[in-house]
MISERO-389720 format. One record per residue (C-alpha): x, y, z; residue number from 0; residue in three letters. Coordinates in nm, 4 decimals. Layout:
! MISERO-389720
       c1       c2       c3   n res
        X        Y        Z NUM Ala
...
//
This chain:
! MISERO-389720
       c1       c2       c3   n res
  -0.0856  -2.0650  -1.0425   0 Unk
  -0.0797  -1.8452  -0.7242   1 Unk
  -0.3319  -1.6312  -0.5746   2 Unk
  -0.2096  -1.2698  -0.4476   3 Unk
  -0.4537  -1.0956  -0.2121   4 Unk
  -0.3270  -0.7140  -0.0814   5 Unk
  -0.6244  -0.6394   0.1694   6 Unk
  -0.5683  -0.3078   0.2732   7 Unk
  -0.7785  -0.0600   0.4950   8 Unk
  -0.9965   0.0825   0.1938   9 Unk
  -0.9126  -0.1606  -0.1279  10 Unk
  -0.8644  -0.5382  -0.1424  11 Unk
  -0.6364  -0.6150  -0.4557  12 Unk
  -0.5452  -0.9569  -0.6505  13 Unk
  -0.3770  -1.0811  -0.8739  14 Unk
  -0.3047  -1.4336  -1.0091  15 Unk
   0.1175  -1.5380  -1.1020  16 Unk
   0.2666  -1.8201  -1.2043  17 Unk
   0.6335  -1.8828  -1.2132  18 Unk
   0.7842  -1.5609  -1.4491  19 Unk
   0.4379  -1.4299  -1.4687  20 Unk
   0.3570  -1.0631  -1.4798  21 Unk
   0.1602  -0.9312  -1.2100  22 Unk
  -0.1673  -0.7693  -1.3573  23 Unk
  -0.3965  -0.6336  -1.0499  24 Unk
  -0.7344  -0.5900  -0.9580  25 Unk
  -0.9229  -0.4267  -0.7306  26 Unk
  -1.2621  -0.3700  -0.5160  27 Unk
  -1.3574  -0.1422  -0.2532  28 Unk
  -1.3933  -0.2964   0.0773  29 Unk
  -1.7204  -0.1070   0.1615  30 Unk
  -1.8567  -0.2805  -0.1474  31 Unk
  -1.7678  -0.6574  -0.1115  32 Unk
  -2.0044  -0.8668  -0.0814  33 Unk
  -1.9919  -1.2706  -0.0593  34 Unk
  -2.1723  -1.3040  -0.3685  35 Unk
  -1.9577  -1.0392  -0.5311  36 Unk
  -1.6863  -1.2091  -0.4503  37 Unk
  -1.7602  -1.5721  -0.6030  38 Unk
  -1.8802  -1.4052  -0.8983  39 Unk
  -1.5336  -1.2182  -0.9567  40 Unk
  -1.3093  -1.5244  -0.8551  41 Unk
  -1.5254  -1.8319  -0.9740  42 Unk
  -1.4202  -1.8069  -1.3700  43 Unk
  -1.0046  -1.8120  -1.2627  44 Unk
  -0.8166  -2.0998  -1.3258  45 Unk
  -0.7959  -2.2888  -1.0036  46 Unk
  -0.4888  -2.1599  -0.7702  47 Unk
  -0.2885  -2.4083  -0.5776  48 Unk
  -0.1616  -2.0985  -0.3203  49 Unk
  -0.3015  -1.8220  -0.2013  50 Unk
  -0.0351  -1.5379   0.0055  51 Unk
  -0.2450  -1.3081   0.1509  52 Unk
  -0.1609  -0.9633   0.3093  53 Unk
  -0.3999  -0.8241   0.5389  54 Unk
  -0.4031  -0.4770   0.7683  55 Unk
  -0.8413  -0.4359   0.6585  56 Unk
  -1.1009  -0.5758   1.0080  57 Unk
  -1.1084  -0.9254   1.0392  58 Unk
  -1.4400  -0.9749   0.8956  59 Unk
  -1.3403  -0.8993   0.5874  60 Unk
  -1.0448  -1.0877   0.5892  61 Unk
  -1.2579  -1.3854   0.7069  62 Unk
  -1.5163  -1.2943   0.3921  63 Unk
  -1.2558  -1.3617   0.1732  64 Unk
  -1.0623  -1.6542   0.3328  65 Unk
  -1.4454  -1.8459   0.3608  66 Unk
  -1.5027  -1.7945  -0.0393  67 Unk
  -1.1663  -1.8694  -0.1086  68 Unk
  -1.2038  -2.1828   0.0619  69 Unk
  -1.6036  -2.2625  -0.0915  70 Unk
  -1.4026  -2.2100  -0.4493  71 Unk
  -1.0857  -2.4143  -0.3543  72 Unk
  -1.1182  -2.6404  -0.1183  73 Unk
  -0.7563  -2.7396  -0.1441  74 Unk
  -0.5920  -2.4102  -0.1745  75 Unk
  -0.2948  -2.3466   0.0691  76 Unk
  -0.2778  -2.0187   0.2329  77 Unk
  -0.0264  -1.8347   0.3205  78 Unk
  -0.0914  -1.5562   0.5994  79 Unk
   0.1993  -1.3472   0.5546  80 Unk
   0.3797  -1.1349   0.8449  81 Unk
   0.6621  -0.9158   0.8742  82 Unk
   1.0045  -1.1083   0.9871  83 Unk
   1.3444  -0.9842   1.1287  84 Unk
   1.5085  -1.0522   0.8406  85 Unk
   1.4032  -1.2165   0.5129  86 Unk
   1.4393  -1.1915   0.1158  87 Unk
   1.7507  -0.9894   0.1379  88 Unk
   1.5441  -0.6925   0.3846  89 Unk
   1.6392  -0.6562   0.7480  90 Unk
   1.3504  -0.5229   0.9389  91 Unk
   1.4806  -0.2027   1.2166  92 Unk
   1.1132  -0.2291   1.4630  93 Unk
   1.2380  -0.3695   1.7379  94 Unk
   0.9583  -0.5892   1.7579  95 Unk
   0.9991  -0.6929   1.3812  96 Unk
   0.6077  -0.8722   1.3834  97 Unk
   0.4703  -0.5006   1.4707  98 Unk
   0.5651  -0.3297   1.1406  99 Unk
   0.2701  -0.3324   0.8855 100 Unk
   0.2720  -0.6065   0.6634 101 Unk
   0.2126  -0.3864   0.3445 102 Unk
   0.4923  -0.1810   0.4889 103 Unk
   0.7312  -0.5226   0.5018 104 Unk
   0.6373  -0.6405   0.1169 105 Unk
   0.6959  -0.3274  -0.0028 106 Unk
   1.0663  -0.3157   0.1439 107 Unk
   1.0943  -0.6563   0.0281 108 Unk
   0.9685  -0.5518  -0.3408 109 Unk
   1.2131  -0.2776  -0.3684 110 Unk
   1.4780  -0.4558  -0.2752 111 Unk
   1.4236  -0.7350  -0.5074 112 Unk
   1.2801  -0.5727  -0.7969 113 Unk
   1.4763  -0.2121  -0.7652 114 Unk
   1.7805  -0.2696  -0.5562 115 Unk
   1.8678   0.0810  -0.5296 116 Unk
   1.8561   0.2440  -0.1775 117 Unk
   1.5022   0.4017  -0.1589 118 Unk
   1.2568   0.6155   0.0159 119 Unk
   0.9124   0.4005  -0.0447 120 Unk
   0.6046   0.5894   0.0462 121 Unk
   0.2669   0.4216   0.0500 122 Unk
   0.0209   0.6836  -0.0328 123 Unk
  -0.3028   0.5575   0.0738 124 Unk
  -0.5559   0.5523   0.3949 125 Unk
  -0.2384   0.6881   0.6088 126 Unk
   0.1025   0.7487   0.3964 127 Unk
   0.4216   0.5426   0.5142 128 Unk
   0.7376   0.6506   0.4474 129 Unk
   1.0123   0.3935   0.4709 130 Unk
   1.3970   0.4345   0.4265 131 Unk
   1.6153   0.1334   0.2561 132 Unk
   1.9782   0.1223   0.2464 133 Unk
   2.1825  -0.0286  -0.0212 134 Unk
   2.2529  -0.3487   0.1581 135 Unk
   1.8673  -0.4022   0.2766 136 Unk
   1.8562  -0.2651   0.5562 137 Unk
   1.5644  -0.0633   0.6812 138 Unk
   1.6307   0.2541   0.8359 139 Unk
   1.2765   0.2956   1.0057 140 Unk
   0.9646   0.4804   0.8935 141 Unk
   0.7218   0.7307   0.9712 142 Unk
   0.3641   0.7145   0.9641 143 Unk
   0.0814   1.0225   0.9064 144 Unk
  -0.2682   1.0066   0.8363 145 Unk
  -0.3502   1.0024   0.4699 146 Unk
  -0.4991   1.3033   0.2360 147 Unk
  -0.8384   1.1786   0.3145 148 Unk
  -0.7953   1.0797   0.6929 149 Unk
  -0.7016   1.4565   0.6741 150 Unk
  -0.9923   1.5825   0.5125 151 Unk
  -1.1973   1.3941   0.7199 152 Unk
  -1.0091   1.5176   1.0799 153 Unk
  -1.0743   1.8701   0.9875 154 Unk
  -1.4703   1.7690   0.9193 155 Unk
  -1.5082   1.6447   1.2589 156 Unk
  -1.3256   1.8436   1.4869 157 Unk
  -1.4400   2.1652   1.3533 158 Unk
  -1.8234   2.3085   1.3255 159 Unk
  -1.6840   2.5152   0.9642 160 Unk
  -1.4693   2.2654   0.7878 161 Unk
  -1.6680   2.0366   0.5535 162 Unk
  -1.5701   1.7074   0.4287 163 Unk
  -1.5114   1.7094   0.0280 164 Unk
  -1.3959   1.4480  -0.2049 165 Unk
  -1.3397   1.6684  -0.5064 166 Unk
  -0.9891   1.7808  -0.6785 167 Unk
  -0.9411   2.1357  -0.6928 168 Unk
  -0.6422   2.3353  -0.8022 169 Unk
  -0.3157   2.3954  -0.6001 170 Unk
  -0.2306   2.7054  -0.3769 171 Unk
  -0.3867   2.9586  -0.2203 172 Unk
  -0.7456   2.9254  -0.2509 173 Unk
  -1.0621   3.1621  -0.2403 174 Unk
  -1.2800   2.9249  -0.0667 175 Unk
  -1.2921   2.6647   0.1743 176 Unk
  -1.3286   2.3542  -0.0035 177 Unk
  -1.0401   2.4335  -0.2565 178 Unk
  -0.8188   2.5207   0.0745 179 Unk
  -0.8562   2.2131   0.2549 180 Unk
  -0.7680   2.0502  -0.0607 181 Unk
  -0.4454   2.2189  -0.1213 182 Unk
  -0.3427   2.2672   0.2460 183 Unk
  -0.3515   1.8557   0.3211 184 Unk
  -0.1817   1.7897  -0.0163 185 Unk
   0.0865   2.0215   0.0761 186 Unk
   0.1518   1.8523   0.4077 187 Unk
   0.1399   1.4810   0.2512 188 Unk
   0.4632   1.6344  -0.0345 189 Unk
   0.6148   1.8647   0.2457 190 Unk
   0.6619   1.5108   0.4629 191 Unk
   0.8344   1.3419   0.1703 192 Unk
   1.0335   1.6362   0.0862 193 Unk
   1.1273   1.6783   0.4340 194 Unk
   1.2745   1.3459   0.4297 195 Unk
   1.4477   1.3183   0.1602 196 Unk
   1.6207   1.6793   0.2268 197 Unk
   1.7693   1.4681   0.5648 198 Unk
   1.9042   1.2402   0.4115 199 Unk
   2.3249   1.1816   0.3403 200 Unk
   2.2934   1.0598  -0.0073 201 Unk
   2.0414   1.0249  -0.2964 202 Unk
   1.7672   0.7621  -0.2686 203 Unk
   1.5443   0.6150  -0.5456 204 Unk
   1.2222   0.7568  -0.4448 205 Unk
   0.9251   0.4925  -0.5034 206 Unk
   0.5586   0.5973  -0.4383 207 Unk
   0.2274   0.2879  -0.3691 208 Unk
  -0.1275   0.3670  -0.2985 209 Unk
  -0.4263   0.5341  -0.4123 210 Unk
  -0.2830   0.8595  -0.4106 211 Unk
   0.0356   0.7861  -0.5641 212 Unk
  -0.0300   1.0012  -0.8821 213 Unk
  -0.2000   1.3490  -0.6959 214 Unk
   0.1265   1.3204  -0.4206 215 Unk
   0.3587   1.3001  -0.7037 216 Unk
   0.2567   1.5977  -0.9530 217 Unk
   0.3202   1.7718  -0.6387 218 Unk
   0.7211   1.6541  -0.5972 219 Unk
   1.0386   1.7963  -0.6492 220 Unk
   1.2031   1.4714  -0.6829 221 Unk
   1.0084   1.2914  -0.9832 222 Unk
   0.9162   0.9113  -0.8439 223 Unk
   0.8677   0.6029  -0.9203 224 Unk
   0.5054   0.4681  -0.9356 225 Unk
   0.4179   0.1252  -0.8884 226 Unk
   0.0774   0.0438  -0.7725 227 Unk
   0.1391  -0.3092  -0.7475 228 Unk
   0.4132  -0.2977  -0.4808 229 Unk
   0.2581  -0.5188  -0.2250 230 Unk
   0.1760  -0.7767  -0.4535 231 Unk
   0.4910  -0.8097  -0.5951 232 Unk
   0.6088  -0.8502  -0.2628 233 Unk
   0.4004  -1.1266  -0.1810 234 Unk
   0.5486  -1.2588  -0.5407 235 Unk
   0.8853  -1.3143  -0.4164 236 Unk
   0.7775  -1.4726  -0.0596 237 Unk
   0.6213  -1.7110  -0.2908 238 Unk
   0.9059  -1.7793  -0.5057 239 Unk
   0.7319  -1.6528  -0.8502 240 Unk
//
């Protein structure tokens, strides 16, 4: 049994595999976690002998969860993972190969293992990363812009007028503020992805992660794929399972 740990900026999600296992994930809000959550959630799975984690979230969260990993299993193997140059049939274009995101690295690695098409793959959460994948694995480079919220937010505090609002409103022109702000940052998160897509030679398999996979999506020309779980499954094939 293996232990898959996707600790992003706003969500950390698991999931336990074993060899031909389906992935079935899991997730908690960083701002939430607690140590005690933690052992409660984790203590009743069956003992893991390896734990692959992938980690952009602050370090002490990522040293929360390595400490009650280690309280629960005292002979678990870890696994930090990091992107490579090349690796599981992906060749990574940053010329400094270690400086691409790690979530950024499964996810090519996912798609080209589970999907195999060429494919745009666009992480939709805290910022949205668009990625480019040829057919042989090769990565074309990325491009990275804040996410719907970090937008939201931006507008809140560099402007006296523009309040911050979690609520979903309808799409378009709107008759007050709130319901603007909502439509105008949605708008630019589709217009990137549609923007890229429209530059490039041939058709791609278009593949969409993150929290705001689904909202992104109704919003598309070019119907995606959705698969929440695409880091994880990543971390599945560095493992072997």
């Amino acid at each position: 049994m293996n232990l898959l740990i996707d600790s992003g900026n706003t969500r950390l999600k698991w999931a336990l595999v074993q060899e031909g296992g389906v992935i079935a994930s899991h997730a908690l809000v960083n701002q939430l976690i607690t140590r005690q959550q933690l052992l409660e959630t984790w203590k009743p799975l069956t003992s893991p002998k390896r734990l692959a984690i992938a980690c952009v979230c602050s370090t002490p969260l990522l040293e929360l969860v390595l400490a009650v990993a280690a309280e629960l299993w005292p002979t678990l193997e870890i696994i930090h993972v990091t992107a490579q140059a090349h690796a599981f049939g992906v060749v990574n274009a940053y010329q400094q190969p270690e400086k691409l995101g790690v979530d950024r690295w499964l996810a090519l690695v996912a798609v080209r293992n589970h999907y195999q098409n060429p494919a745009c793959i666009v992480d939709c959460g805290t910022a949205i990363t668009v990625d480019l994948l040829d057919a042989y694995g090769n990565h074309q480079g990325g491009l990275i812009s804040p996410g719907l919220t970090l937008m939201k937010q931006s507008l809140a505090t560099g402007t006296a007028a523009l309040p911050f609002n979690e609520k979903n409103y309808g799409v378009g022109p709107a008759s007050f503020t709130e319901a603007a702000i909502y439509s105008g940052t949605l708008a630019a998160a589709a217009g990137l992805i549609e923007q890229v897509l429209s530059k490039q030679p041939s058709a791609l398999s278009l593949i969409l992660t993150g929290g705001d996979a689904e909202i992104i999506a109704a919003q598309l020309k070019n119907k995606p794929i959705i698969d929440r779980d695409l880091v994880l499954r990543g971390l599945a094939v560095v493992l072997g399972v």
